[in-house]
C-alpha positions as CSV (number, residue, x, y, z in Angstrom):
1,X,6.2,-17.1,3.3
2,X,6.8,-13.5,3.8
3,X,7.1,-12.0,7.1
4,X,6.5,-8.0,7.5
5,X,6.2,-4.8,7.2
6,X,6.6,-4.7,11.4
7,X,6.3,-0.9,11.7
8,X,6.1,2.1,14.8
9,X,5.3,5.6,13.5
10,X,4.4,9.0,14.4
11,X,0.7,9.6,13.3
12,X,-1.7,12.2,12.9
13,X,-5.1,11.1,12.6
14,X,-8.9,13.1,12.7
15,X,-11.4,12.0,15.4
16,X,-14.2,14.3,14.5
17,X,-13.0,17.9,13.3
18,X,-10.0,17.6,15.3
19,X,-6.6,16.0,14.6
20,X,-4.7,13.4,17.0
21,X,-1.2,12.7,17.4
22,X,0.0,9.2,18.8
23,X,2.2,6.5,18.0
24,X,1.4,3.9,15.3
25,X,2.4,0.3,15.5
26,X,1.4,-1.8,12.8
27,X,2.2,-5.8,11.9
28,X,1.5,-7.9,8.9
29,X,1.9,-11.2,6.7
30,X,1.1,-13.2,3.7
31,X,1.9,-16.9,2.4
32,X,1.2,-19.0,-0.1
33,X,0.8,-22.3,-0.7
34,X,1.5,-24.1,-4.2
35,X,-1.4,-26.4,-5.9
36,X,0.5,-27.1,-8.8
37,X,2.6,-26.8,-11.2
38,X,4.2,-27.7,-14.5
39,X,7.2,-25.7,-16.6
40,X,4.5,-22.7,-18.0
41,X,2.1,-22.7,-15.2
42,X,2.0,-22.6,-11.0
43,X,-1.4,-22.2,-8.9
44,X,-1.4,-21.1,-4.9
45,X,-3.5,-20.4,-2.5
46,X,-3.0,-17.3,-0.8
47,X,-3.6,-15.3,2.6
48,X,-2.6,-12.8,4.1
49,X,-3.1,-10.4,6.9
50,X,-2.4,-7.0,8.1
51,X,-3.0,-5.0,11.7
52,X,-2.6,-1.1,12.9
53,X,-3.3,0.4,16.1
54,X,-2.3,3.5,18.4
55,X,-1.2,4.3,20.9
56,X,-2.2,8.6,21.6
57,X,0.3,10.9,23.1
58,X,-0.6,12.9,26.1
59,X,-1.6,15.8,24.1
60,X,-4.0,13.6,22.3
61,X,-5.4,12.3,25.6
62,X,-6.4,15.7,27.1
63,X,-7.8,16.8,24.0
64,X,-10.2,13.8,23.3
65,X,-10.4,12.2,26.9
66,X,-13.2,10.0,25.7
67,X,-11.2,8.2,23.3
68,X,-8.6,5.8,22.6
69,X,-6.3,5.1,19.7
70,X,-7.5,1.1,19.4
71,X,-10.9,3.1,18.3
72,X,-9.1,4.1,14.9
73,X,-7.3,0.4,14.7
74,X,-7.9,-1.9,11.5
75,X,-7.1,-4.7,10.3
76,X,-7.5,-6.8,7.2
77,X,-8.2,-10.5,6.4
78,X,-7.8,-12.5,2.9
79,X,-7.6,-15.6,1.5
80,X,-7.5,-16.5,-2.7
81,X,-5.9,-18.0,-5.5
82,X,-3.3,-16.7,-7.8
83,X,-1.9,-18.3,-11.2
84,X,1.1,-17.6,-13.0
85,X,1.5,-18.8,-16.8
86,X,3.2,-18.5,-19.5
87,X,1.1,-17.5,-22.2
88,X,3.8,-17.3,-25.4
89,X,7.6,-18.6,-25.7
90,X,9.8,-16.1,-24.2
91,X,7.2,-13.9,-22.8
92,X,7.1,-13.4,-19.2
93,X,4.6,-14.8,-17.1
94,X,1.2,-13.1,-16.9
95,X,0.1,-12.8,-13.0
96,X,-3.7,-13.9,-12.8
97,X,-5.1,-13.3,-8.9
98,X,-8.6,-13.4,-7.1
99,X,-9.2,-12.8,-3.7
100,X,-11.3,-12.1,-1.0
101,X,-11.4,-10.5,2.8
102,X,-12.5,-8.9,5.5
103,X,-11.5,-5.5,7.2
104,X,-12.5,-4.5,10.6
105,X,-12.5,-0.6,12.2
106,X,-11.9,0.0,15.8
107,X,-12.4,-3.5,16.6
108,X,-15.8,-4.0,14.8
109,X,-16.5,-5.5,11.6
110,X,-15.9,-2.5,9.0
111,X,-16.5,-4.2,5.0
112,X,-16.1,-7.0,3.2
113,X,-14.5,-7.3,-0.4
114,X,-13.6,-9.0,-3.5
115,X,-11.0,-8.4,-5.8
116,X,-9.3,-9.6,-8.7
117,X,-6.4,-8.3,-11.1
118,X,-4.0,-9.5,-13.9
119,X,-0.6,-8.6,-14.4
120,X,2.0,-8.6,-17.0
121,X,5.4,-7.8,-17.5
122,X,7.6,-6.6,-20.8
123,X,11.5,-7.5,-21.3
124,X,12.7,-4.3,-23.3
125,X,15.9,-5.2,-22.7
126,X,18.4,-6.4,-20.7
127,X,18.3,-2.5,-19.0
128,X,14.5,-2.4,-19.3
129,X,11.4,-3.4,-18.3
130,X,7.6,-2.6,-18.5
131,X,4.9,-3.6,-16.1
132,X,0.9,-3.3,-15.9
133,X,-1.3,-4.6,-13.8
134,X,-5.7,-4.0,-14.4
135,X,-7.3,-4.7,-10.8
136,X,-11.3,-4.9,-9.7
137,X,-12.8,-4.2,-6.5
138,X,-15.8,-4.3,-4.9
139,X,-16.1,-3.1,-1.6
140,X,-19.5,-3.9,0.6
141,X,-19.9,-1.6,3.9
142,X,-20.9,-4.0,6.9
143,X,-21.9,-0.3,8.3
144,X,-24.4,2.0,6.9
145,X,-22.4,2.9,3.7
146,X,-22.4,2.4,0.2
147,X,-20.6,-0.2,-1.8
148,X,-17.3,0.6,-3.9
149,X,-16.4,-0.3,-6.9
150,X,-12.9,0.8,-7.8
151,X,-11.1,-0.1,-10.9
152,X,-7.2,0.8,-10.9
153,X,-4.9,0.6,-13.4
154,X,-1.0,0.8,-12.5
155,X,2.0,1.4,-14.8
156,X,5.7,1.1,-14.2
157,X,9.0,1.5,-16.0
158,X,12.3,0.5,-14.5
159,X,15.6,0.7,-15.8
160,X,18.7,-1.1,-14.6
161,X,21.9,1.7,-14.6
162,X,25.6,0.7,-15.8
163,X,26.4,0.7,-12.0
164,X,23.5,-1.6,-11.2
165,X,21.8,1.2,-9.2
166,X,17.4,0.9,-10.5
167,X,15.7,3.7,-11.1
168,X,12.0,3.4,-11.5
169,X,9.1,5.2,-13.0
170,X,5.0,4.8,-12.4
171,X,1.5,5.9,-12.9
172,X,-1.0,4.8,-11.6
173,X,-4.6,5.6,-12.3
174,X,-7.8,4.6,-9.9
175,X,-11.6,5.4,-10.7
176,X,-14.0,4.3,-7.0
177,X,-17.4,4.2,-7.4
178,X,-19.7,4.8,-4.7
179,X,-23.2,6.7,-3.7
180,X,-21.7,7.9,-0.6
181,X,-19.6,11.8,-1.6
182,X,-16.1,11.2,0.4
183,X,-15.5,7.3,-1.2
184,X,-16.1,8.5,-4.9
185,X,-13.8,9.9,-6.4
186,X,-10.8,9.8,-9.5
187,X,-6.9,10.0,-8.5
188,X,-3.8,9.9,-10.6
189,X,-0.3,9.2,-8.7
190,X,2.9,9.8,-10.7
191,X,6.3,7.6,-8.8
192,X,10.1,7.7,-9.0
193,X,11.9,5.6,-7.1
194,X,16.1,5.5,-7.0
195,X,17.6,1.9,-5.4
196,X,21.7,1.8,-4.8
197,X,23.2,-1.7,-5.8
198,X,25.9,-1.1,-3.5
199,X,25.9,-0.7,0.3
200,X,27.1,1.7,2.0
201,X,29.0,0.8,5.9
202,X,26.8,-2.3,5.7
203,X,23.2,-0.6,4.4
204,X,21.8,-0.5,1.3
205,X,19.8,2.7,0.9
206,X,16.7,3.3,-1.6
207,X,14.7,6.6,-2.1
208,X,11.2,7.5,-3.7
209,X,9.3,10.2,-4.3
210,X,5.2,9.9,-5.0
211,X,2.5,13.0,-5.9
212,X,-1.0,12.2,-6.1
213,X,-4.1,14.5,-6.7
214,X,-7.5,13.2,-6.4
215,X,-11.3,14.7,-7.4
216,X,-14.3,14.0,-6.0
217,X,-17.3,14.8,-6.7
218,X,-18.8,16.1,-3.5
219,X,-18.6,16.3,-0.2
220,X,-20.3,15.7,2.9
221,X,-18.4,18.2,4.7
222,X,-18.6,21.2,2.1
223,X,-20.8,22.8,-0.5
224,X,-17.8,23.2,-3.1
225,X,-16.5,19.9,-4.4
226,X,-13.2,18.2,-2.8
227,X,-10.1,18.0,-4.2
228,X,-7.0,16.5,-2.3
229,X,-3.4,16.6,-3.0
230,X,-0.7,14.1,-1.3
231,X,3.1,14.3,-1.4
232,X,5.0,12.1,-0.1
233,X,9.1,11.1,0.7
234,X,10.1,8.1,1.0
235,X,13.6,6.2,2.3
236,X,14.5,2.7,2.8
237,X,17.9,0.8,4.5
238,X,19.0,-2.6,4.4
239,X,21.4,-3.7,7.2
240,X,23.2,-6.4,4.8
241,X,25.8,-7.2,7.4
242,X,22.8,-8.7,9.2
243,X,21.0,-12.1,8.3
244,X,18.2,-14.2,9.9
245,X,17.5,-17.1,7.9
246,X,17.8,-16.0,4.6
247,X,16.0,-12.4,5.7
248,X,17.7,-9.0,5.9
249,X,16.5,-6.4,8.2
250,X,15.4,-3.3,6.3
251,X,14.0,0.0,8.1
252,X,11.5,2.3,6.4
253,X,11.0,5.7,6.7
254,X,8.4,7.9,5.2
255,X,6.9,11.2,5.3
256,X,3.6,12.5,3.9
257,X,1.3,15.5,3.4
258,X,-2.4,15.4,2.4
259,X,-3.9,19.1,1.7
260,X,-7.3,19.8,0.7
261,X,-9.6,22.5,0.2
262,X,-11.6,21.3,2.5
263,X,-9.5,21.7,5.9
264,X,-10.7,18.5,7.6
265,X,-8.8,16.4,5.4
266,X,-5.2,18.6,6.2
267,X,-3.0,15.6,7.6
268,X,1.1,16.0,8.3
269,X,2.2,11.9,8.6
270,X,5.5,10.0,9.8
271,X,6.0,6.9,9.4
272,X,9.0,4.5,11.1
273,X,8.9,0.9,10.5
274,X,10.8,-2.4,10.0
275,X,10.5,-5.6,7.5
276,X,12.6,-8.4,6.4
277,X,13.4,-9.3,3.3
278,X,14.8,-12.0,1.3
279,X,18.5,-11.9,0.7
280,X,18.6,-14.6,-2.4
């Protein structure tokens, strides 16, 4: 069972054409539960869950008096089944996974979805390693909107340094589907990420770096089509002098910018939050 991320951030956030600032506090889970297994193959049944809320500053308050931050909240719900196997002698285990959930938005039933995605992973070396994973999902509105259909296709390269530090690589490509203008769309995301084997006064630091650009086709809120960009920063510490249990304490910190030529979607994020993690 995995416990995390617990998190409390610094958000900014659109009600209508106007951007709120509060505090985030977020929570979430997942376990598994093993059907069976032999020495190529293992089945489990999966769930999982995550939550976010807000809290608004006073700023936010006096400039939206009418609202509160639990009317932005979310939350998802899933349950499924995921298979590992072997599928040749010394290959690595190819990841099979279907699943299906539930999200709710400011309290009230928002979609329902299914998903499913395989995933497979290539020993270069003893330095290096490939990874791919193909996912499916289809996304039905319990509100007045469209169904998605997003296909995503995510890429990674890491390589293990003489010093043991990581250093990773990604792409990722999506393609969603959808009738309504602001849900279909085409992004590309590029990652590097930098992980120290060695701690440093008892923390282990880890860094990353992730652009995005995504195109859509139109927009409800313009005449001219959208196209966003993101940036974000991103920093992680684990505290190894500390142990619960088998679980490390590890603090995340990230910051994010989403510009647009259409101003609405502008957004300046923070992000402050804590998860455990397995020390074995």
């Amino acid at each position: 069972m995995l416990l995390g991320p617990f998190g409390l951030g610094l958000s900014v956030f659109s009600e209508d054409a106007k951007a709120l600032s509060g505090l985030a506090v977020s929570a979430g889970g997942n376990t598994s539960y093993r059907l069976a297994a032999s020495n190529t193959a293992a089945t489990f049944l999966t769930a999982s869950a995550d939550i976010r809320t807000y809290a608004l500053s006073q700023s936010a308050k006096e400039q939206a008096p009418n609202v509160s931050g639990r009317d932005y909240s979310d939350a998802t719900l899933a349950f499924g089944v995921r298979h590992r196997q072997i599928l040749r002698a010394g290959a690595q285990p190819t990841d099979f996974s279907l699943k299906t959930g539930r999200t709710w938005y400011g309290g009230d039933p928002y979609t329902h979805f299914a998903e499913g995605s395989v995933a497979q992973s290539f020993t270069i070396d003893s330095d290096n390693r490939l990874s791919a994973s193909l996912s499916a999902r289809r996304s039905v509105s319990l509100t007045d909107d469209e169904p998605v259909s997003t296909v995503s296709l995510n890429t990674r390269w890491q390589r293990n340094l003489q010093n043991n530090d990581r250093l990773s690589f990604g792409i990722d490509l999506k393609r969603a589907k959808s009738d309504t203008p602001d849900s279909d769309y085409t992004a590309i995301s590029y990652s590097a990420n930098y992980d120290f084997a060695d701690s440093f006064a008892g923390m282990r630091f880890g860094f990353g770096l992730n652009a995005e650009t995504r195109d859509y086709g139109a927009t409800r809120y313009h005449i001219i089509p959208r196209e966003d960009q993101s940036i974000a920063l991103s920093m992680s510490v684990e505290f190894t002098n500390l142990e619960f249990y088998g679980f490390r304490p590890v603090m995340n910190a990230r910051i994010k910018r989403d510009q647009s030529n259409v101003d609405r979607f502008d957004r300046d994020y923070g992000s402050l939050g804590f998860d455990l993690r397995s020390s074995f």
